[in-house]
N, C-alpha and C positions, 0 to 999 in steps of 0.2 A: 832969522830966528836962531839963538842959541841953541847950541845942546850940553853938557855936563860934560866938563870936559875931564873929571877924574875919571865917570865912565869911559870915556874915552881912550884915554890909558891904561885902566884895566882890560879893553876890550882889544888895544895894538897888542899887550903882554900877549894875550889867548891866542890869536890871531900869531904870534911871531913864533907861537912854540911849536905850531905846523906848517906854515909857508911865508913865504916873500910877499909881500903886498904892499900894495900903493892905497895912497888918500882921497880923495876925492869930495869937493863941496858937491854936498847933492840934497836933493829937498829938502834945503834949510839946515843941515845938519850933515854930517860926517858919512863919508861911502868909504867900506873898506875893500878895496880890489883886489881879488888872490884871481892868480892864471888870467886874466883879462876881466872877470868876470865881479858884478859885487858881491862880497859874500855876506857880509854884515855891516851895520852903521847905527849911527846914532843921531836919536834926533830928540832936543827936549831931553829927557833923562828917562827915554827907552832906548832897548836894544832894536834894533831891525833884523830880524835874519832870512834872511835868502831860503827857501826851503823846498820851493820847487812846487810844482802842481801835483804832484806823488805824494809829497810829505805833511802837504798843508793841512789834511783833516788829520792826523796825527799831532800834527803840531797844536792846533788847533785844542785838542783833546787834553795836552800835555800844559796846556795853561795859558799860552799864547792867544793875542786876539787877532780878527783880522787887520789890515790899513786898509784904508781908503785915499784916493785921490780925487777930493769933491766927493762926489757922487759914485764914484768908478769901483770898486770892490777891487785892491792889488792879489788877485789870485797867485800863490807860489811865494810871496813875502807875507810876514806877521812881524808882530810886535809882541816885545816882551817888557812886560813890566818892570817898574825899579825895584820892587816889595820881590821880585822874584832873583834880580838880579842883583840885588843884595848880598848872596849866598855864591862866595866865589866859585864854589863846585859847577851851581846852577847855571853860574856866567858862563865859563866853559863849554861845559854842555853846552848849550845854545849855540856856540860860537864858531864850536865846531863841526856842528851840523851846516851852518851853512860856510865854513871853509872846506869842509867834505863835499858839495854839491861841486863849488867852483874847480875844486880838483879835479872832479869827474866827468866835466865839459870838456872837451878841445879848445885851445886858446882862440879869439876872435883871431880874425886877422887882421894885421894893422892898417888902418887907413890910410888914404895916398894923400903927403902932402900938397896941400895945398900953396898955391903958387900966386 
């Protein structure tokens, strides 16, 4: 599955003006990794943002929808629409709330190569 890939570059900008992050292909669409952790992605021509299980009925409130996987309800991830992310402030926002979560994790630890 594609995802939109000038969102995507608007979304590295947001993402670069608070931390270091890696890429990651992940459910069809774009993972952005700050500190170990996903913070945001793109999939299709929504934002995904990380938000935690704390954040999600706020998020939730602030316009964002749930995801799903199948059937599965992604509790602590949403989805932001493009009609919202249109509005470069709005992208931000979004972006940085879940680059602020991944900040506020401890890094995974890295996993033992495999031989």
């Amino acid at each position: 599955m594609a995802y939109d890939e000038d969102l995507a570059a608007r979304v590295r900008d947001a993402v670069g003006e608070r931390a270091d992050f890696t890429e990651q292909k992940m459910f069809g669409g774009l993972a952005i990794m700050v500190h170990t952790h996903m913070a945001v992605g793109v999939t299709r021509d929504e934002l995904m943002v990380h938000v935690g299980t704390e954040g999600y009925d706020a998020a939730l409130a602030a316009g964002a929808h749930e995801l799903r996987m199948g059937e599965r309800v992604m509790r602590g991830m949403v989805g932001v629409p493009a009609a919202v992310t249109a509005d470069e402030d709005a992208l931000r926002a979004w972006v940085h709330r879940g680059v602020d979560l991944a900040l506020a994790s401890p890094p995974k630890p890295a996993k033992p190569a495999k031989h």
